[in-house]
N, C-alpha and C positions, 0 to 999 in steps of 0.2 A: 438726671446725670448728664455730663457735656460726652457730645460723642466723641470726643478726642480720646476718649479714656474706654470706649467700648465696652464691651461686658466680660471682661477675666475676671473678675471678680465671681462670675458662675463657675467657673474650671477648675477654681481648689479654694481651702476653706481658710482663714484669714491666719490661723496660727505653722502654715505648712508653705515654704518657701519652692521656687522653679524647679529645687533641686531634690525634692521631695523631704527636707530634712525640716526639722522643728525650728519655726522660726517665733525667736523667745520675744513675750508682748510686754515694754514696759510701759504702761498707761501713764498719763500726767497724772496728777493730785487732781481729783476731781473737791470742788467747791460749790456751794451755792444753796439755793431755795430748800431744793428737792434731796439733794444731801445731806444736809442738813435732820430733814425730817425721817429718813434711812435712818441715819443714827440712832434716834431716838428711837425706832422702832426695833433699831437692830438690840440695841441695848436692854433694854424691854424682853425680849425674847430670849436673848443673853440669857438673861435673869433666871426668867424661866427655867429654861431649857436645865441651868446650874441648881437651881432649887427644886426640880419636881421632882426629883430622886431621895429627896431628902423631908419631904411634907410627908405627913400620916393624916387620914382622917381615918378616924376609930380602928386605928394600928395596923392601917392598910396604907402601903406606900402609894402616893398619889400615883403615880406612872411608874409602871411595868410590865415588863415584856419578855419573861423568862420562859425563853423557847425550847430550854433544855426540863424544864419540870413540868411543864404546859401548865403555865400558871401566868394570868396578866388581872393587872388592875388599872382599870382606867376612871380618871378623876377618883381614886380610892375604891372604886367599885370592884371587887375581885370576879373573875372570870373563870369559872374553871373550863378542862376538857368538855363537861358536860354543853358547856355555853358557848362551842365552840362558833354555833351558830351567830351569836349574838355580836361575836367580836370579825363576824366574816362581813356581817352588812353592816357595824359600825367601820369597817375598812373600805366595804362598796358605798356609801356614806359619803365619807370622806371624799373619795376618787370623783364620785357625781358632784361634789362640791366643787373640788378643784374645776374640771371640765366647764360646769357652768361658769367660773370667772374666768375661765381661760376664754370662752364663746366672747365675752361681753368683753372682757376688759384684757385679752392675752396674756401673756406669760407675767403678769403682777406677782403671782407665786414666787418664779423665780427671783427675779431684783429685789424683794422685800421680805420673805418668807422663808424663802430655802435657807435649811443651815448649812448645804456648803457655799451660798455666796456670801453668807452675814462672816463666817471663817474668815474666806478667801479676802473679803475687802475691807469688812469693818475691824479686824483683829490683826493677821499676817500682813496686807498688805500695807496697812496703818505703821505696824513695827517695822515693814520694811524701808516705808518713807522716810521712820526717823531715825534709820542705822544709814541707809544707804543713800539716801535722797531722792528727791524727781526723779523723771523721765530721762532727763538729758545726767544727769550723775548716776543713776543705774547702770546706762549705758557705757557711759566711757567707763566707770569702776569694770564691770563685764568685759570689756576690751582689753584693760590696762596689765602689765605682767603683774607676777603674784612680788608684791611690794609690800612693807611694813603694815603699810594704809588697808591695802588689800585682806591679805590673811587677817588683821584685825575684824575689819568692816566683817569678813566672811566668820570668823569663828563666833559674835561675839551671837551673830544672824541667826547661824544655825544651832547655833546654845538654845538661844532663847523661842525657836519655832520647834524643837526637841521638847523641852521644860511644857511649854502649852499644847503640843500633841499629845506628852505623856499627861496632863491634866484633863486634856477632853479625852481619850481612854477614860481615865478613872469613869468619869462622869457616864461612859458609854457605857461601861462596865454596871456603874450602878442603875443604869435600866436594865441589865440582864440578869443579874443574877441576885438583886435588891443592892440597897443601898447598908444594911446589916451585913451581910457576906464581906461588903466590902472592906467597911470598917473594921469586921474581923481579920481583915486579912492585912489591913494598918496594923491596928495593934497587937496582931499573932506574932505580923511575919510573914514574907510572902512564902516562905520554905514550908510553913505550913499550910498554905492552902497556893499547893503547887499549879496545879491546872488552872485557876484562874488567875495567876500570876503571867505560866505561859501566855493566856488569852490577853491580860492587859498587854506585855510585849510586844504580842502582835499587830491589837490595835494602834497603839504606839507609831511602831514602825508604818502601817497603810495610811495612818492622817499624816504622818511625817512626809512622807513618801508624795499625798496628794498636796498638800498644802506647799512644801516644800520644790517641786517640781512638775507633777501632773496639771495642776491648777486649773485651768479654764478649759482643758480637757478631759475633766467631768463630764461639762455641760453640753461638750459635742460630741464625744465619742460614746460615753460609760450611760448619761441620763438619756430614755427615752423620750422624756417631756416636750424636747424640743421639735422631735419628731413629729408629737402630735398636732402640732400646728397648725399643718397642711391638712388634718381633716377638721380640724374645731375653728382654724379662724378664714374669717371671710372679710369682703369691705367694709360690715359694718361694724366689724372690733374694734374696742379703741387698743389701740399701741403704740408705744416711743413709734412717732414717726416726724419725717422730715415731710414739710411742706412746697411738694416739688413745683408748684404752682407757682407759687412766690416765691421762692429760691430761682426758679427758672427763667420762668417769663418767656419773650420772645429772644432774646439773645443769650439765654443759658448763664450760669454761674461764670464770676470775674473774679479777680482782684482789685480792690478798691483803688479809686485814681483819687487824689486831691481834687476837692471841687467841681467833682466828674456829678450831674444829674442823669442818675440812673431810670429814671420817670424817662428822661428824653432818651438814652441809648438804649432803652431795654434787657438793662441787664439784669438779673434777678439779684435778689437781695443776700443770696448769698456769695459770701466774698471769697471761700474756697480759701479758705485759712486754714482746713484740715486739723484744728482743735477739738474737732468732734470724731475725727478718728483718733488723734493722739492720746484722748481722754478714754478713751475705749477702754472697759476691762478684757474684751474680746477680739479685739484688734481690728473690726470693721468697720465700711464707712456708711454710717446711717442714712445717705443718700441715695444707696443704690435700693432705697425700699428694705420690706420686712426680712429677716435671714435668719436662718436653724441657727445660727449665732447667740442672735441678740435675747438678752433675759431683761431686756426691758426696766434696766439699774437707772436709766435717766440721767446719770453722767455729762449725756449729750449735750441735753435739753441747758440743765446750768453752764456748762462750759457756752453754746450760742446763745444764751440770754446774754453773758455776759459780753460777748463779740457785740452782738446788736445794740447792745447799752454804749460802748464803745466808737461804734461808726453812726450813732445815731440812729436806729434804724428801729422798727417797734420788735417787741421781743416778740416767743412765737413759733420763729422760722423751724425749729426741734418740740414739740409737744408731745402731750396726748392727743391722740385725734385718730378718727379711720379716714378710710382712703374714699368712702363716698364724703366725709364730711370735709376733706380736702380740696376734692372736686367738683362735689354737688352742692357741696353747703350743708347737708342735712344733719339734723341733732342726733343726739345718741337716743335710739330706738328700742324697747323691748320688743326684739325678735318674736319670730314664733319659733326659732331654734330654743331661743333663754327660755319660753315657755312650757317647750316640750323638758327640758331639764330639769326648768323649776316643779314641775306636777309631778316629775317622777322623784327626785328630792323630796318631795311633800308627803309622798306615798310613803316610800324607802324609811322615813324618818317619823312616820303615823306607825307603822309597822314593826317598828325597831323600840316604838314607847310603848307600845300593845305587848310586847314581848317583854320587855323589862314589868311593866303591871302582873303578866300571869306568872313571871320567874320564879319557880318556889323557892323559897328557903333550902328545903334539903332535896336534893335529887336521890332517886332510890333506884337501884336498881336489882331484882328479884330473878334468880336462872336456876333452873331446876338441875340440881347435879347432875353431871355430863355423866352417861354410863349408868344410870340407876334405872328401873321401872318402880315400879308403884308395888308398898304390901299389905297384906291385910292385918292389922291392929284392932281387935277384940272388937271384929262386926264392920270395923270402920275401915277403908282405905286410906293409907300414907303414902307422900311425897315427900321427899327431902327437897330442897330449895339452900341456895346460899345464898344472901343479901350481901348488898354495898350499900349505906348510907352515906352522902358527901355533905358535911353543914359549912353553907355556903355566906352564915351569919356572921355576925362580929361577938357572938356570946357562943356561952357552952348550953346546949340544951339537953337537961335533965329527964329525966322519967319515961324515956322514949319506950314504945312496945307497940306490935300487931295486932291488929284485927281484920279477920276475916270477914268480906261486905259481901253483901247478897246472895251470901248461900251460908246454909247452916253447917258447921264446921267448927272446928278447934287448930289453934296455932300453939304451937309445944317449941321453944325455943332450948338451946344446944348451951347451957350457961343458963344465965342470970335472963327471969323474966323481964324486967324492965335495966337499960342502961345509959348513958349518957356517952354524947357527940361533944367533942370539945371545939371550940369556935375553930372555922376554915379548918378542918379537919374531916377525916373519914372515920368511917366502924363496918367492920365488918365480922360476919357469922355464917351462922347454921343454922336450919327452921325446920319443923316438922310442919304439914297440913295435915289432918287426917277429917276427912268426910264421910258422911254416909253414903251407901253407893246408891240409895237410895237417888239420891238430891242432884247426882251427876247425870249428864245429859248423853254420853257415850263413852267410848274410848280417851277424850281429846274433850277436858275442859275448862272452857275459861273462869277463870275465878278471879277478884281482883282483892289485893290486902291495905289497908289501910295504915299508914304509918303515925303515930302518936306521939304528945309528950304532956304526957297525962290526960286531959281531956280536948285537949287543941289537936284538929288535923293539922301533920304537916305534909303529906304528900299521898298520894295513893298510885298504885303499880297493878300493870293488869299481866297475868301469865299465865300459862296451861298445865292443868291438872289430868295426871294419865290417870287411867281406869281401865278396869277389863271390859272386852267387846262386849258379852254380854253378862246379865244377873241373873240368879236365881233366887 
């Protein structure tokens, strides 16, 4: 950076003006290599994102996340309360994933991945370029009084980023509360399925709200991501960076002179055409090094390819690259940070397949009525018990019934001895035990019962059988 320009750039954040007020960022039309390839990925995810709500495999919605019934299915696989665990460390999973690319490669997540920049840039700011135009015609339209030109350009804006908030709602909606609720609630009527009417509204109105105005303070104020930065990246991250070496040189950044040999004046290669901040989604200038800012969109990078293609000069100057490979030269290295991530990843994710292998089919759970002690039944001791069966299958399973393991006993069910679990559904009842007191070990003891459906285990539950202190 030229010291004429000193460091204010550290004293407030790129989208907040002298006067402490919001100062609004219009970026140029970003073009090029690496945009290009955004697109495509953004589009891709698009996809996604609009169809996973809407895929079934074996009548489970590929993606769900219905926080109000405690119920999620992930890639179709159902989750219940039972599994809570399971959806905790496929989220700690995830988190150690990100971390690790953020180590090695910084904020890629956000410029490529995140769906509020694919929104923000590949959708809204897209529609905004072709209602309002550039950089330099946002601006002056912003300025200009409310004219013909004006309230049109403005109504026709916020129609159309309205119409696409309330569509991504829909869409948000059908990860929460499936994508069936939804469509009932298309063709009911939303008057009949009130509450989650209200709820789409809502949504509605907060992506309006960000997309429409908030926008690139998401990523400074609202997301913590950028925060973690400061502890995950180091010199040897790759990151959008500016090569201050060759941009600088011994005379610092210039403006280009006709026929000027910059070899012989020393002045760095870069010409200080501030295209790389104007291109900015975030309003900063990539020169002053890495900043809680930047999400690493590479905007930069093709706007200064495109200058250096221009004045001659090899492209470059805006890359991937860390700050030793800047300075030192040195390649991109598997840390022992990335390795410490990577083994715990490995672990995290051996232990998470270990646990999906033991998963049962039905979860059982077996509690001895609250309030009851134990009677005696013709010689034998009884316990009442009430079970919960959850079949966590995509079928109904038939002929289910108890037995009693490792101790001799009888199981007397409250209804029908054998009955059937209808797929991703529960059953529950009433049980008798009855033992001989005999066979029991004291006051307090364990017994464990066997869940069936016909001659298949499908779960087994261990719990305490009461008995008198002592026998005669």
């Amino acid at each position: 950076m030229a010291e004429n320009e000193g460091e204010t750039f550290r004293d407030h954040i790129a989208t907040i003006n002298e006067d402490g007020k919001r100062a609004w960022i219009y970026p140029k039309k970003p073009s090029g290599k690496w945009y290009n390839y955004r697109k495509w990925v953004s589009y891709g995810l698009l996809a996604f994102l609009f169809s996973a709500p809407f895929v079934t495999i074996n009548g489970n919605q590929f993606l769900l996340f219905n926080v109000i019934e405690r119920r999620f299915n992930i890639f179709g696989v159902p989750f219940w309360p039972q599994d809570f665990y399971l959806f905790v460390i496929s989220m700690i999973i995830g988190v150690i994933f990100v971390a690790l690319f953020t180590v090695a490669f910084g904020r890629i997540f956000c410029g490529w991945i995140c769906p509020q920049t694919i929104f923000m840039e590949m959708v809204f700011r897209r529609i905004e370029y072709w209602i309002d135009g550039d950089r330099n015609a946002q601006a002056k339209l912003d300025k200009q009084e409310w004219n013909a030109e004006k309230i049109r350009k403005r109504a026709l804006k916020w129609f159309v980023f309205f119409v696409i908030s309330f569509l991504i709602a829909n869409i948000f909606l059908a990860y929460l509360v499936g994508s069936k609720e939804l469509m009932l609630m298309v063709t009911e009527g939303p008057f009949a399925h009130t509450g989650n009417f209200i709820a789409l509204l809502i949504f509605t109105g907060v992506f309006y709200f960000i997309y429409a105005w908030f926008r690139e303070q998401v990523c400074i104020i609202a997301c913590p991501y950028g925060r973690l930065q400061g502890a995950l990246l180091d010199n040897k991250t790759i990151v959008v960076a500016y090569d201050h070496v060759r941009g600088e040189k011994e005379a610092g950044r210039a403006k280009m002179v006709k026929n000027e040999d910059r070899m012989l004046s020393g002045k760095g290669d870069c010409i200080d055409c501030k295209l790389c901040v104007n291109v900015c989604p975030m309003g900063i200038d990539i020169r002053n090094g890495t900043q809680l800012e930047c999400t690493n969109c590479t905007a930069c990078i093709d706007e200064c390819n495109t200058v250096m293609d221009r004045v001659g000069l090899p492209q470059g100057l805006i890359r991937y690259a860390s700050e030793n490979g800047i300075v030192k030269k040195e390649k991109f290295k598997f840390t022992a940070r990335m390795k410490g991530y990577t083994a715990v990843l490995i672990i995290l994710m051996g232990v998470f397949t270990g646990m999906m292998f033991l998963r049962n089919d039905v979860d059982t759970t077996i509690l001895r009525l609250p309030g009851q002690l134990f009677e005696h039944k013709g010689g034998n001791i009884s316990n009442v018990f009430t079970y919960k069966l959850v079949n966590k299958t995509m079928e109904d399973i038939d002929n289910v019934h108890f037995r009693l393991e490792g101790i001799q006993g009888e199981v007397k069910m409250v209804g029908k001895a054998e009955f059937s679990i209808a797929k991703e559904a529960a059953a529950q009842g009433t049980l008798f035990v009855e033992i001989d007191p005999a066979h029991l070990k004291g006051d307090k003891t364990k017994i464990m019962l066997g869940v069936y459906s016909g001659e298949r285990l499908l779960d087994r539950e261990t719990t305490n059988f009461l008995g008198p202190r002592t026998f005669n």
